[in-house]
RODO-2510 file (C-alpha; in nm, 4 decimals, decimal comma):
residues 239
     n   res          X          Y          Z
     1     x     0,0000     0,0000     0,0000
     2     x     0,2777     0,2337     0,0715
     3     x     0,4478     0,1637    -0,2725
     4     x     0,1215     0,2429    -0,4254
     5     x     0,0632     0,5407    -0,2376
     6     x     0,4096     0,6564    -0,3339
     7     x     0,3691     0,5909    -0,6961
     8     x     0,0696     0,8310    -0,7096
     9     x     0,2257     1,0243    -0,5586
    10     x     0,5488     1,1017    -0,8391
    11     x     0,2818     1,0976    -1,0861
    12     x     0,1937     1,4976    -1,1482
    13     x     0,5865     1,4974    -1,0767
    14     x     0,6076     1,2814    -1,3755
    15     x     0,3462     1,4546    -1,6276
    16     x     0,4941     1,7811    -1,5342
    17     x     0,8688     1,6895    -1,6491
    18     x     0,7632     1,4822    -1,9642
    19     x     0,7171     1,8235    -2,1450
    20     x     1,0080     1,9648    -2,0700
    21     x     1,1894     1,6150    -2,1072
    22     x     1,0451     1,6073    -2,4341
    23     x     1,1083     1,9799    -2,5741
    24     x     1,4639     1,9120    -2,4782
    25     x     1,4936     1,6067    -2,6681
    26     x     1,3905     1,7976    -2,9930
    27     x     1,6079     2,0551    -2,9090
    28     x     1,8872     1,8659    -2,9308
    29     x     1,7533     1,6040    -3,2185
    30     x     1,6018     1,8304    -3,4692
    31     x     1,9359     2,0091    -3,5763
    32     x     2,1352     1,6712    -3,6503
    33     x     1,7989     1,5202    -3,8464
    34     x     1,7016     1,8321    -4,0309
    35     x     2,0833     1,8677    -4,1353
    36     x     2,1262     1,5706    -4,2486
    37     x     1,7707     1,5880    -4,4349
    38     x     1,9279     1,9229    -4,5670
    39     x     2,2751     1,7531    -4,7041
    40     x     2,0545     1,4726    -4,8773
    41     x     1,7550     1,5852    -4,9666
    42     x     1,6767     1,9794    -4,9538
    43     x     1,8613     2,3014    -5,0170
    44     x     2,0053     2,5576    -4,8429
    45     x     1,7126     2,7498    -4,7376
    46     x     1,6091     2,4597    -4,5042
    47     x     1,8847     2,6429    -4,2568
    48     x     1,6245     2,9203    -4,2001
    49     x     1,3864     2,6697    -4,1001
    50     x     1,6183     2,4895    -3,8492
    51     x     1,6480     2,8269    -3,6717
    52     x     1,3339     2,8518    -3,6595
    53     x     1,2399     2,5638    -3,5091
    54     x     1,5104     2,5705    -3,2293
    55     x     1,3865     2,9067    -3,1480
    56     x     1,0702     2,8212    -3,1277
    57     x     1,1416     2,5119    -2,9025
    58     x     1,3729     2,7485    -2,7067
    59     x     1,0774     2,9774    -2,6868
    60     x     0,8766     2,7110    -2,4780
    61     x     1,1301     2,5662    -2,2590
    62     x     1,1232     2,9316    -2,1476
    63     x     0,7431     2,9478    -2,1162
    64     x     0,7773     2,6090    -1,9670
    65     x     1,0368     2,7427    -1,6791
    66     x     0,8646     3,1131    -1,6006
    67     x     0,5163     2,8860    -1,5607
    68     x     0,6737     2,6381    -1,3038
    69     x     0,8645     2,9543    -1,1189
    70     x     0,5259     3,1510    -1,1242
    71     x     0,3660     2,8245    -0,9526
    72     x     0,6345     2,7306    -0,7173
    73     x     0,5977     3,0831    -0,5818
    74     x     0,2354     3,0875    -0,5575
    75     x     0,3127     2,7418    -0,3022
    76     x     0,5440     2,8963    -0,1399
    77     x     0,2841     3,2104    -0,0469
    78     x     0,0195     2,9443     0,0298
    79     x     0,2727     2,7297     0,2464
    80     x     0,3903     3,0953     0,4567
    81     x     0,0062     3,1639     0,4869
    82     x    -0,0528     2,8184     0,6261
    83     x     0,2571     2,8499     0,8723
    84     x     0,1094     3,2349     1,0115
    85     x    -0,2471     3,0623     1,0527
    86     x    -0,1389     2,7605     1,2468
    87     x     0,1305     2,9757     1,4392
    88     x    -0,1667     3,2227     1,5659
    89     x    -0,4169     2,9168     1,6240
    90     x    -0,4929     2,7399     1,9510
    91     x    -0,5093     2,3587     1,7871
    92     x    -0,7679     2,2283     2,0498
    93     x    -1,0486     2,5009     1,9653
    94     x    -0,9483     2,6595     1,6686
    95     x    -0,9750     2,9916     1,8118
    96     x    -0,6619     3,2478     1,8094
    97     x    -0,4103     3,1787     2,0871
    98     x    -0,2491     3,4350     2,2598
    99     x     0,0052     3,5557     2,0018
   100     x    -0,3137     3,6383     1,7977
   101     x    -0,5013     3,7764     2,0900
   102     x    -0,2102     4,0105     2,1318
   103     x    -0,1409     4,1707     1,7986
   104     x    -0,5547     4,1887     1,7381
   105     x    -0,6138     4,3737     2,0860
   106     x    -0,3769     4,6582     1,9489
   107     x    -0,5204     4,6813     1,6062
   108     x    -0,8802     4,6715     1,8114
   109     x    -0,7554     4,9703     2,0105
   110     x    -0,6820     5,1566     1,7461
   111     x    -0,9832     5,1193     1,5469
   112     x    -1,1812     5,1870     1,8238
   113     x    -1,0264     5,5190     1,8853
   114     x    -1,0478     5,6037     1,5279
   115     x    -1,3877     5,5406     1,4847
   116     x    -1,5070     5,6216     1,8266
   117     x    -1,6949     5,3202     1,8977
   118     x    -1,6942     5,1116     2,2516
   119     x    -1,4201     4,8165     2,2922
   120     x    -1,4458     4,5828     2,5700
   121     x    -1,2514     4,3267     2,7039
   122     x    -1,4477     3,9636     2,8165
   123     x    -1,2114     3,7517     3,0338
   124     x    -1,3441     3,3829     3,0833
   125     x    -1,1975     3,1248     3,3158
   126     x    -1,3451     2,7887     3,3400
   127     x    -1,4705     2,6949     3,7351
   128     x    -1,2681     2,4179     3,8546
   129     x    -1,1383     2,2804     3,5904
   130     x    -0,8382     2,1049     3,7365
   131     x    -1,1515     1,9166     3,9057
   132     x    -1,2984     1,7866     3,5985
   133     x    -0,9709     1,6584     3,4597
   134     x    -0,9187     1,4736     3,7883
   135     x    -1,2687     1,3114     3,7892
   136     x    -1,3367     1,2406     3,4592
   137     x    -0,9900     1,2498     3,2624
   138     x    -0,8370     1,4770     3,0252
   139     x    -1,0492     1,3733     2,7253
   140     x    -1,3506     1,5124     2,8977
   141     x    -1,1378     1,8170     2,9939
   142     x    -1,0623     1,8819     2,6192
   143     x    -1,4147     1,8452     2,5379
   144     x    -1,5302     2,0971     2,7890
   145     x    -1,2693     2,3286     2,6229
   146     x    -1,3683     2,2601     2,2620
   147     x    -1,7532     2,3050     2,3744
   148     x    -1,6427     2,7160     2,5678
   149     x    -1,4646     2,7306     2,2479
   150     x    -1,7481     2,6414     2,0123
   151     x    -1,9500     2,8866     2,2361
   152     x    -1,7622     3,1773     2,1746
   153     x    -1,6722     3,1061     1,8233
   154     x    -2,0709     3,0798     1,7441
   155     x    -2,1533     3,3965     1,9817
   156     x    -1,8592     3,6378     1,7561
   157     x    -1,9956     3,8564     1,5472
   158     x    -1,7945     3,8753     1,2055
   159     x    -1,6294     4,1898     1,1660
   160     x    -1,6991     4,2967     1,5198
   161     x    -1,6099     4,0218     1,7885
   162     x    -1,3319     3,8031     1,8165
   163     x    -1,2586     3,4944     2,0895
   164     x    -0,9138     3,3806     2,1409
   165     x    -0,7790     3,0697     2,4288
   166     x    -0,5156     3,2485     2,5494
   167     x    -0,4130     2,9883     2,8239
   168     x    -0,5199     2,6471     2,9528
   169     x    -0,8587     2,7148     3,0728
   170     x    -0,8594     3,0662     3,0450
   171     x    -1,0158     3,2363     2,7177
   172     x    -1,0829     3,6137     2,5837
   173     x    -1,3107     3,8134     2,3713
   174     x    -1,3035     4,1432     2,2094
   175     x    -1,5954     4,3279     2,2020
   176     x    -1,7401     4,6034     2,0268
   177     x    -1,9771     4,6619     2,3188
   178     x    -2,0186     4,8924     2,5439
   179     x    -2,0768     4,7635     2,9572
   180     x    -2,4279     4,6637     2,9388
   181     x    -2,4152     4,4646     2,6013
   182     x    -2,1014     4,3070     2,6961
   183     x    -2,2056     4,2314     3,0788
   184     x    -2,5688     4,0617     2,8069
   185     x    -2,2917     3,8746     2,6312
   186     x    -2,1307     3,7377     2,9241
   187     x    -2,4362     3,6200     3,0741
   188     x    -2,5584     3,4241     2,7525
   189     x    -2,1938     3,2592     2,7084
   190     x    -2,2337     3,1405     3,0762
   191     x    -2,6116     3,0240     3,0251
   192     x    -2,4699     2,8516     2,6211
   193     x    -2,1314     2,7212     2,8246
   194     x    -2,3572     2,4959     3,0899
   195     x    -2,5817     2,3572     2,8457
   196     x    -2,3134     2,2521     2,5944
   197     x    -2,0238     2,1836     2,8616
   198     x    -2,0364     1,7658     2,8982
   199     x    -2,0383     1,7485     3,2591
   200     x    -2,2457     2,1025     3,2922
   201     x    -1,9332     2,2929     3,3505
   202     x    -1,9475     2,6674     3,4662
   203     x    -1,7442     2,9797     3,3044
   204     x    -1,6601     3,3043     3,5362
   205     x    -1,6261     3,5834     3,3870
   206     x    -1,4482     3,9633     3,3724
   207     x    -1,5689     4,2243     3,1576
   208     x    -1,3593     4,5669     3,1213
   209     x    -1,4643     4,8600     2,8575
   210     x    -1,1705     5,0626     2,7567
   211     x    -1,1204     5,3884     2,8881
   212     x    -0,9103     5,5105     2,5626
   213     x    -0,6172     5,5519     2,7510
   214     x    -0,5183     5,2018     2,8840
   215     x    -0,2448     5,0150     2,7114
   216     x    -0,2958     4,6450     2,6301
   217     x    -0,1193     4,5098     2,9225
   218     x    -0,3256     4,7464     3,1513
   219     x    -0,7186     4,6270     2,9748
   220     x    -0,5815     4,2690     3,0064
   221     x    -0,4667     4,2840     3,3773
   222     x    -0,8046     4,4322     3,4707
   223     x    -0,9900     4,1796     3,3089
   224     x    -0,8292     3,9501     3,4589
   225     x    -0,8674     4,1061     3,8005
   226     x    -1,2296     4,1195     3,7415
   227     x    -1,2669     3,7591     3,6552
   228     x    -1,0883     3,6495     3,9806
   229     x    -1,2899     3,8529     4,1968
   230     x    -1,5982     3,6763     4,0527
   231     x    -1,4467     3,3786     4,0399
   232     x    -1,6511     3,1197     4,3089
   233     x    -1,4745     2,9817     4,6094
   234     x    -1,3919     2,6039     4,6459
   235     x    -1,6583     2,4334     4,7801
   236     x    -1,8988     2,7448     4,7637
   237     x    -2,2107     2,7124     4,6196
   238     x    -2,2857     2,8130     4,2368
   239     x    -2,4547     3,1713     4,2315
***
């Protein structure tokens, strides 16, 4: 099965080199049988047509070499773009992971000033997590992170919010809401997060609007801060 696989494999390598392959074979042929069909046969003026004919096959081994440099870069973009997209991916959720979270926050910032619109911050952090893992193993654990990922990927509005994991349990969104529809948002996620969680797993969360002034580091650390202070104590009951 591998052998087969691997001949399939060489075969658009194959069909790809057979015209080239072949051009050169003229290329080197036709000026040794036209010149000897010249000296026995045909006149002088058949010269002409031998230069014609080796420019012409000249011609396409250059076509032939420009096309495969045009589509070996065009791979090479593709294969770059593929490398940035996994590099700013978290690979359990498919949300951005903190790299991305980082470099979006800034861009956020900035468009929110520019267009004077509201930016807030939504910092989630799964309740006992470590718990979950312990109980009912890490394969359960990953599912309760795929299903807060799911949640915020289906809750983003294109164009407006964004959701990123930006640690092992802990995840972020960027808002373009102001307190009250971002305190609505957080509320739903928590209410969605329960329901699809597989062992009816909780979220806490931290919302922070941005003053306009704050750096990145500074809206981050408050979120966070906010989070924590909601965040239930051990053995406490659920609000």
């Amino acid at each position: 099965m591998a052998e087969l696989d691997d001949s399939h494999r060489h075969k658009p390598l194959r069909r790809i080199l057979l015209l080239p392959a072949v051009l050169l074979l003229l290329l080197v042929v036709m000026p040794w049988a036209l010149g000897y069909t010249e000296d026995r046969w045909l006149e002088a003026r058949l010269h002409h047509f031998v230069q014609l004919v080796d420019s012409i096959i000249t011609a396409l081994l250059g076509i032939w070499i420009l096309t495969m440099l045009r589509r070996q870069q065009e791979l090479t973009r593709r294969h770059v773009e593929e490398l940035q997209a996994l590099s700013l991916t978290d690979p359990l959720t498919g949300l951005g992971n903190r790299r991305a979270f980082e470099r979006d926050l800034e861009l956020a910032l900035k468009r929110s000033q520019r267009t004077d619109t509201p930016l807030a911050l939504l910092y989630l952090d799964v309740d006992e997590m470590k718990r979950v893992n312990d109980l009912f193993g890490h394969v359960v654990g990953d599912e309760t992170l795929r299903a807060l990922g799911a949640v915020l990927r289906s809750s983003s509005r294109i164009g407006i919010d964004s959701a990123y994991r930006v640690g092992g349990d802990e995840f972020v969104m960027v808002l373009g809401a102001d307190a009250s529809g971002a305190e609505a948002i957080a509320e739903r996620l928590r209410r969605n997060f329960r329901e699809r969680s597989p062992r009816g797993s909780r979220v806490t969360a931290g919302v922070v609007v941005w003053d306009g002034e704050s750096r990145v580091q500074q809206l981050i650390d408050e979120a966070d801060t906010r989070m924590y202070r909601r965040k239930p104590r051990l053995g406490a009951a659920p609000a």
